[in-house]
C-alpha positions in Angstrom: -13.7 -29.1 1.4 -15.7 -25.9 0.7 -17.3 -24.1 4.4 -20.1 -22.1 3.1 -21.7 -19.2 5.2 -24.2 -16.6 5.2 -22.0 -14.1 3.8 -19.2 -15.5 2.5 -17.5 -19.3 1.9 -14.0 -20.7 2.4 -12.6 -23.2 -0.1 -9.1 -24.3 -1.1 -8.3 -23.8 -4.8 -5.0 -23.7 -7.0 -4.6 -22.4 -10.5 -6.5 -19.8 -12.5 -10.2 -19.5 -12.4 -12.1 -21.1 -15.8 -14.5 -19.8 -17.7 -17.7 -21.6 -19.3 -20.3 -20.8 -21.9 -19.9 -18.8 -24.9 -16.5 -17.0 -25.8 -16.3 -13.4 -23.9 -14.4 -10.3 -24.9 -11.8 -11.4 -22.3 -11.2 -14.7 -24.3 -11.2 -12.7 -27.5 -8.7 -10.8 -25.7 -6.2 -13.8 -24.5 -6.5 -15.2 -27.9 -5.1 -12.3 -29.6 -2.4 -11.3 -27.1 -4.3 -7.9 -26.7 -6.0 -5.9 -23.8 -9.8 -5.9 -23.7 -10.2 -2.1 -24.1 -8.2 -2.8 -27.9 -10.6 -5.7 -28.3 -13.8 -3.0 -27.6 -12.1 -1.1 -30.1 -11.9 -3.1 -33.1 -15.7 -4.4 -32.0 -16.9 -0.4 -32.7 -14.6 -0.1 -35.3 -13.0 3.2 -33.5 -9.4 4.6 -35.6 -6.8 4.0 -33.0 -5.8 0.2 -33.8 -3.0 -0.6 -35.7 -3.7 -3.1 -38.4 -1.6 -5.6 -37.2 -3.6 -5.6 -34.4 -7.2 -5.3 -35.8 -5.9 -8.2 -37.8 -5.0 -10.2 -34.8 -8.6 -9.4 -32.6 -10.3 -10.4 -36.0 -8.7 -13.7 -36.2 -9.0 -14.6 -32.8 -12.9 -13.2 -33.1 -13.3 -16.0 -36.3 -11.7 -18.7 -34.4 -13.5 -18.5 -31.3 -16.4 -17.6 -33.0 -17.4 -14.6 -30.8 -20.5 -12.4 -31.6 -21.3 -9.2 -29.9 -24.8 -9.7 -31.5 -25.1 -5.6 -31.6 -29.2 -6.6 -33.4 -30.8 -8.6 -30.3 -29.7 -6.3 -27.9 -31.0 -3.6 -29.6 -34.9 -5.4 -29.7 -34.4 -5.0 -25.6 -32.9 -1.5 -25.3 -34.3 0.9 -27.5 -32.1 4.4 -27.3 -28.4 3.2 -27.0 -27.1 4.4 -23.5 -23.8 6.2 -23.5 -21.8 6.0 -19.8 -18.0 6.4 -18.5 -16.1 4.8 -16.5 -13.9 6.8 -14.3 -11.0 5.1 -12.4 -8.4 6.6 -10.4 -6.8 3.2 -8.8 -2.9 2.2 -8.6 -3.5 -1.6 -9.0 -3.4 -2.8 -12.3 -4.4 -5.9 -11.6 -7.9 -4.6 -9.7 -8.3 -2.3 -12.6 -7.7 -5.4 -15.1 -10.9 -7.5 -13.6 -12.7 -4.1 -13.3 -12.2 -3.3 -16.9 -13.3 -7.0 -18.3 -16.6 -7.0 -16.3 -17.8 -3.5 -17.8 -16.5 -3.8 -21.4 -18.2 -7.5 -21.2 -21.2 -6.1 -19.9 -21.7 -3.0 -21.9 -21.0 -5.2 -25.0 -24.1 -7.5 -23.9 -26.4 -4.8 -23.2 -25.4 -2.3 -26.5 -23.9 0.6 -24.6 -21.6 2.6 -25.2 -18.9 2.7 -22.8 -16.4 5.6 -22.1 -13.3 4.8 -19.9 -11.3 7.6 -18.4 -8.7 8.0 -16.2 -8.4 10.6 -13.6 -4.9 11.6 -11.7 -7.4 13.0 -8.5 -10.7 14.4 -7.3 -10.3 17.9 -8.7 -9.4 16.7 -12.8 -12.0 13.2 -11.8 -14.5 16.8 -11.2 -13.6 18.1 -14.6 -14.1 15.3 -16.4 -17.1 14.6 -14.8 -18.8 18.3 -16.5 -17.2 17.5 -19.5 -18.8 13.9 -19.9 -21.9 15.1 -18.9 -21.9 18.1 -21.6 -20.9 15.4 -24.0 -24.1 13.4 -23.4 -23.3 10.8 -21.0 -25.9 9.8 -18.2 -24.2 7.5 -15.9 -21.2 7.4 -14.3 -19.4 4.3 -13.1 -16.9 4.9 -10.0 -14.7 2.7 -8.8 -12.7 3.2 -5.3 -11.3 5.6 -4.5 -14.0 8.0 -6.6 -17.1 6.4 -5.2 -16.5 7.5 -1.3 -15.7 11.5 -2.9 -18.8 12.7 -1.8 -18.0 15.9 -4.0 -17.8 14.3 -7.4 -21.4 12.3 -6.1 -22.5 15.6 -5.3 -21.2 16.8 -8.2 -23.3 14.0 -10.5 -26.2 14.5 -8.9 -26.3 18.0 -9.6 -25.6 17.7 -13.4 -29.3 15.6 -13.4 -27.0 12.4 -14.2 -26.9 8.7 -12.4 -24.0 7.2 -10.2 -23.3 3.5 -9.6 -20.4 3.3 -6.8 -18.6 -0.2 -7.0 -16.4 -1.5 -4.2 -17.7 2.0 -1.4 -17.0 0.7 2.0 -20.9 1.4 2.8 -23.4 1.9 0.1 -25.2 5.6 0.5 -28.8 5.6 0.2 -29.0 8.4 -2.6 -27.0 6.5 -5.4 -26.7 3.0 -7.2 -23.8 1.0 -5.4 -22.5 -3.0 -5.1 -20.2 -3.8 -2.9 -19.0 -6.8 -0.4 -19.4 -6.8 3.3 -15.6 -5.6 3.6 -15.8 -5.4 7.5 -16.9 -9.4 7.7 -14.5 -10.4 4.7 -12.0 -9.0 6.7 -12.8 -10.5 10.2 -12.9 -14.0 8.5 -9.3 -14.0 7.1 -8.4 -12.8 10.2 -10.3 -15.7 11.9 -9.2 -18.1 10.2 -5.0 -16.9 10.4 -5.8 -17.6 14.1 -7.8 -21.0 13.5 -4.1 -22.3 11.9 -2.2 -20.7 15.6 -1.2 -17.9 15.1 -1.6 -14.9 17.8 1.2 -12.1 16.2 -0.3 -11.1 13.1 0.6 -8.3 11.4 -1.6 -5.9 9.5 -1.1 -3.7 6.5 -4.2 -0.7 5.5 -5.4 -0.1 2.3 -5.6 3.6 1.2 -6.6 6.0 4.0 -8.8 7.8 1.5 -11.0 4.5 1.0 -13.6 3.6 3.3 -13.1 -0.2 2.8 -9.5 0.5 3.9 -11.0 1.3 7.6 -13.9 -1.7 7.4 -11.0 -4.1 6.7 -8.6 -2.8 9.4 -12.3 -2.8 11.6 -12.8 -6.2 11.1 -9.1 -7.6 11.7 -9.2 -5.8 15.3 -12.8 -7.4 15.6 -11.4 -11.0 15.4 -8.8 -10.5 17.4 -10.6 -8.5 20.3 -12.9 -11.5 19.7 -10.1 -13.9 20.2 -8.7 -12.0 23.3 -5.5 -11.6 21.8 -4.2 -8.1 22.6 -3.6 -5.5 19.5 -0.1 -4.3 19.4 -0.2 -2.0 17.5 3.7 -1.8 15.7 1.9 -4.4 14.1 -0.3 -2.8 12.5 1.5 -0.5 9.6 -0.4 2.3 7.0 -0.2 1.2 2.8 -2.0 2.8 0.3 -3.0 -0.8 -1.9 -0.2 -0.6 -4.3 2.7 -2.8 -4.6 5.7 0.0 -3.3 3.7 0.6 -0.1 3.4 -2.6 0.9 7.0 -3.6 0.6 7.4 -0.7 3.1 4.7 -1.7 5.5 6.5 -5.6 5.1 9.6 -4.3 6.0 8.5 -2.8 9.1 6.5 -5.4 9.9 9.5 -7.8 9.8 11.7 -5.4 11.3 9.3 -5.9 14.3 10.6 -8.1 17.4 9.8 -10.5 18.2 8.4 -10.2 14.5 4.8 -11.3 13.3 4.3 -15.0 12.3 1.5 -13.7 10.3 0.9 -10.8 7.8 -2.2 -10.5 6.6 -2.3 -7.1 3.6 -5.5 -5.6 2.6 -5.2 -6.1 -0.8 -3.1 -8.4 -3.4 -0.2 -6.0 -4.6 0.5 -5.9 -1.2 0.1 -9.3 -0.2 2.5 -10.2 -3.2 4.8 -7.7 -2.3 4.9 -8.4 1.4 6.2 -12.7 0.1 8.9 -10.8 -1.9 10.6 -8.9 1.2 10.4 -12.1 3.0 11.9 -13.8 0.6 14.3 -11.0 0.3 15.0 -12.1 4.1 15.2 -15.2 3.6 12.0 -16.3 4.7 10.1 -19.3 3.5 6.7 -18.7 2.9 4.7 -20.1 4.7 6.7 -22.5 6.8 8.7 -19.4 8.2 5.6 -16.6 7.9 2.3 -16.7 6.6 0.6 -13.9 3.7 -2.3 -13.5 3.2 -4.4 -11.1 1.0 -7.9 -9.6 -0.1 -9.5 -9.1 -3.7 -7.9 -12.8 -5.7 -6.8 -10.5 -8.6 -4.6 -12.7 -10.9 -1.5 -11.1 -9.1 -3.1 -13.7 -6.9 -2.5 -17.0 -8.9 0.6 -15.3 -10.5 3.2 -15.4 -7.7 4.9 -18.2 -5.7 3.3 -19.1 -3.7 0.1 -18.6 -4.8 -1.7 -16.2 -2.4 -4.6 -17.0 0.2 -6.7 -14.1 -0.4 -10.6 -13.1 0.0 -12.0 -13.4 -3.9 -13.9 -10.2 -4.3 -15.8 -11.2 -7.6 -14.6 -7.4 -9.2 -15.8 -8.7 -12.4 -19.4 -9.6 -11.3 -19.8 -6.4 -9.5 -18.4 -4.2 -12.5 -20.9 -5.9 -14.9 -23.8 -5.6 -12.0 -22.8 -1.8 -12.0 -23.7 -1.5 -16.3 -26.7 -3.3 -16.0 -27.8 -1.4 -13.1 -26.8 2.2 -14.3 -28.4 1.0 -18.1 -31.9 -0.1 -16.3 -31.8 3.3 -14.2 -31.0 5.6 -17.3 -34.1 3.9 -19.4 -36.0 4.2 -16.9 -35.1 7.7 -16.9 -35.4 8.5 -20.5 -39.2 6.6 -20.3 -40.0 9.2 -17.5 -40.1 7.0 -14.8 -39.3 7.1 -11.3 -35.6 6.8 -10.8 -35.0 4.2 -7.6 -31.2 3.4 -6.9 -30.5 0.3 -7.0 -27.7 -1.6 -4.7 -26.7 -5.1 -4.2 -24.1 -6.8 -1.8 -22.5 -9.9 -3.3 -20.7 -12.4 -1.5 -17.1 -13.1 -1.0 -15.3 -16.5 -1.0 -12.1 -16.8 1.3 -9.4 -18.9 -1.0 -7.0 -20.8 0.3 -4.0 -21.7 -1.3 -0.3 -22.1 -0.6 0.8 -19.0 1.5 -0.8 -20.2 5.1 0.6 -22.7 7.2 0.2 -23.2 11.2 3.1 -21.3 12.7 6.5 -23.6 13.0 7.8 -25.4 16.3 10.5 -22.6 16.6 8.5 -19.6 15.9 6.1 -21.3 19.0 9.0 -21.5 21.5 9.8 -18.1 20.8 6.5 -16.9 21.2 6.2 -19.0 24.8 3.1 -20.8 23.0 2.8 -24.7 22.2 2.3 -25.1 18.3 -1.0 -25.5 16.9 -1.7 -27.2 13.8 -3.2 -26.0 10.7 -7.2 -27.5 10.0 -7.9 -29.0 6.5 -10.2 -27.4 4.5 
């Protein structure tokens, strides 16, 4: 049963997401056993393929019968728009769905697309006056580059156009889409307590990302709703990638009486918080529920398959390209430049990894057991 709500909707789901309509770069990309970036490659005939490869994206381009269709863009676009993608984010799985929706995107439109990564803010700076002397005009920023406020600064100041994807609050000055991270949040958290659970733990995203604090926001929001009282060993500091949530699970676990709940801010750490218990020799869920945020395929890829908010990462990557392409024409036809932002909605997805706390977990807590509500 799907719940559908202003902002977001709940729904219980297993297996990969499908795709309809015509072949896309990422089904090119399957096909061939290949990553999309080598796909975009061989599409604009750049050097660096091998020719096994080449030979591999062409078959798979003939067999699905993809078409880029460079010609009827071009009747729409006029000057062909050159941006860059800068990202500077652990999770290769984010990255993966982040990635897919630009190439995809850029593809449909006829732009060219630069992708660069950065190792922080000061070489993210660098590359930023290097791009810019090389002709780009847009810039596409992912977390955690699109809350610097000195590489946005920076952007504005070389007379070039920022979209900000994923910012935990969208600036008025500059092109963003995001998700309401705060209510995302507080609905997880909501519905961890709809199953019985009152001990749930907490792990925060990267302290340099603004979502990070509008997640952890909205989890104390539902339970200061709920009028269950924050302790606050649950509560543990990660950084969204894989390492730092095994740390945060095994303090969280290491807590007694220990949390009958962990809900992680993102998927790596969501995924990484079932191995530890299982390390422990804890069944997931019937021992401890997981829970995570983003439904990257790490998501759909573990056992068991993770509740999780979907951010559609995709969408908003491709809503970034069109954006950033419509402002830069606009640009280049001397007209006035208005930033344009959009807040998409989240689903929450419920799979395998929740379950309403067990009998003896209950007892422990002093609570009677309450049980889970179908969806």
């Amino acid at each position: 049963m799907t719940q559908e709500g202003q902002t977001g909707s709940k729904r219980r789901t297993r297996g990969a997401r499908r795709h309809l309509g015509a072949p896309t770069i990422a089904d090119v990309a399957r096909e061939a056993n290949c990553s999309p970036m080598t796909v975009s490659r061989v599409i604009n005939s750049e050097g660096n393929v091998r020719d096994a490869t080449r030979n591999q994206v062409m078959a798979a381009i003939a067999k699905l019968n993809y078409s880029p269709n460079r010609a009827a863009r071009s009747l729409a676009g006029g000057e062909q728009v050159r941006i860059a993608l800068l990202f500077d984010n652990p999770s290769a799985s984010y990255l993966s769905e982040f990635l897919m929706g630009a190439l995809e995107e850029a593809s449909r439109r006829d732009v060219q697309l630069v992708v660069q990564s950065c190792e922080d803010v000061s070489s993210a700076k660098q590359l930023v006056r290097n791009l810019a002397e090389g002709g780009i005009r847009g810039f596409i920023l992912p977390p955690p580059l699109c809350d610097d406020q000195d590489v946005l600064n920076l952007v504005a100041e070389l007379d070039a156009i920022a979209v900000a994807v994923g910012p935990g609050r969208a600036a008025g000055s500059q092109g963003a889409v995001l998700i309401d991270d705060f209510q995302a949040a507080y609905d997880m958290t909501m519905h961890i307590i709809g199953l019985g659970h009152r001990r749930i733990g907490f792990i925060i995203g990267n302290p340099e990302q603004v979502a990070a604090d509008r997640r952890l926001n909205g989890y104390l929001a539902a339970l200061r709703d709920s009028k269950i009282e924050v302790d606050e060993r649950l509560i543990v500091q990660g950084r969204f990638t894989y390492r730092s949530g095994m740390d945060g699970a095994e303090k969280l676990l290491s807590v007694e009486p220990r949390p009958t709940a962990i809900f992680a801010s993102n998927d790596d750490m969501a995924a990484a918080t079932v191995a530890v218990a299982h390390r422990r020799h804890l069944d997931v869920p019937n021992d401890i529920t997981v829970c995570g945020f983003d439904d990257t395929d790490m998501a759909s890829s573990i056992w068991p398959e993770l509740t999780t908010i979907r951010q559609p990462i995709r969408e908003m990557t491709a809503w970034a390209v069109g954006a950033i392409t419509r402002m830069i024409r606009a640009k280049l036809h001397g007209e006035k430049v208005r930033p344009e932002q959009e807040t998409l909605p989240y689903v929450l997805i419920r799979r395998e990894s929740d379950a309403a706390p067990s009998l003896a977990q209950s007892r422990t807590r002093g609570q009677s057991p309450t049980r889970g509500k179908s969806n």
